[in-house]
N, C-alpha and C positions, 0 to 999 in steps of 0.2 A: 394414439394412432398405432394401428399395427404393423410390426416389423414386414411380414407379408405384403400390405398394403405398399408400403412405399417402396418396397422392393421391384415393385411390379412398377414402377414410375419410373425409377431409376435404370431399369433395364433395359426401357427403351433408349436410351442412350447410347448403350453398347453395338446398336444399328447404326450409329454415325460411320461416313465412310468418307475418304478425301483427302486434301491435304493435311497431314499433320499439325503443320503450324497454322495452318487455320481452322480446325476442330480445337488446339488449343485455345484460340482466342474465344470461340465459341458458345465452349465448354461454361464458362460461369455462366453464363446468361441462361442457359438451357438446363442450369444444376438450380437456377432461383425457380424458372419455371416448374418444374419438377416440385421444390420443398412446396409453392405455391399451392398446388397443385394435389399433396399428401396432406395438404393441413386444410385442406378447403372439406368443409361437412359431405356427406352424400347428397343431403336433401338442397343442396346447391347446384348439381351435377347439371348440363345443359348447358342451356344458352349463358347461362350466369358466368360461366366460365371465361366468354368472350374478352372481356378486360385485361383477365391475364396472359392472354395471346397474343392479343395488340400489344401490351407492356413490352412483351418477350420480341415480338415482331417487331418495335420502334427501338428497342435496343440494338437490335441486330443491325438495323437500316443505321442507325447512330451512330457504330461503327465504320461506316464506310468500306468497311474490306471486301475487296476483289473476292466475291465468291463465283465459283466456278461452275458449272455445268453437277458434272459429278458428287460437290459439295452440295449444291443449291438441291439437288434430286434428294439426297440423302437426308438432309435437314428438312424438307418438308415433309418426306415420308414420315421422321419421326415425328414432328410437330402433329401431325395427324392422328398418327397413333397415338399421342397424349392426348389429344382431343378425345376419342374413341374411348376413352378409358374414361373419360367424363362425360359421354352418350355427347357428345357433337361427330357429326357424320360429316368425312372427308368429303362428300358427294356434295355438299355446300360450297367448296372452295374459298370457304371464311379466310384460310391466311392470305388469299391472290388482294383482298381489300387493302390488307397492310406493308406487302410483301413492296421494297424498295427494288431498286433498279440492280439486280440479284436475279 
């Protein structure tokens, strides 16, 4: 895999915006999404990626934690953009299927 590549996965990250200590809690769940996400081949790219969003989405819900307005904005934005990098279009609203009471 190229350093490049994953880099461009990872950075989206760097868009998370919120409460501190809950981007920390956050943080591994959307750091698995990510590696998921750099090790998945190109010729996978699309719809196939759905599973590992749901994964990432039922983690989050599993959690329970009080996400916020502000938080819940910021975390889909970037969920999105990670989609976009693997050709699913935010114009789908795929995570509102998985997305908990958040």
């Amino acid at each position: 895999m190229g350093r490049a590549k994953a880099d461009i996965f990872f950075e989206q990250l760097q868009f998370l915006e919120g409460d501190a200590d809950c981007l920390t809690v956050l943080l591994p769940i959307l750091n698995q999404l990510a590696a998921d996400l750099v090790e998945a081949p190109c010729s996978q790219y699309g719809m196939a990626m759905l599973p590992l969003f749901r994964r990432c989405m039922l983690g989050i819900n599993a959690l329970a934690l009080p996400i916020e307005t502000a938080e819940r904005d910021s975390l889909l934005d970037v969920l999105y953009r990670l989609g976009e990098l693997v050709g699913i279009s935010r114009e789908s609203f795929y995570l509102e299927a998985w997305r908990g009471d958040w």
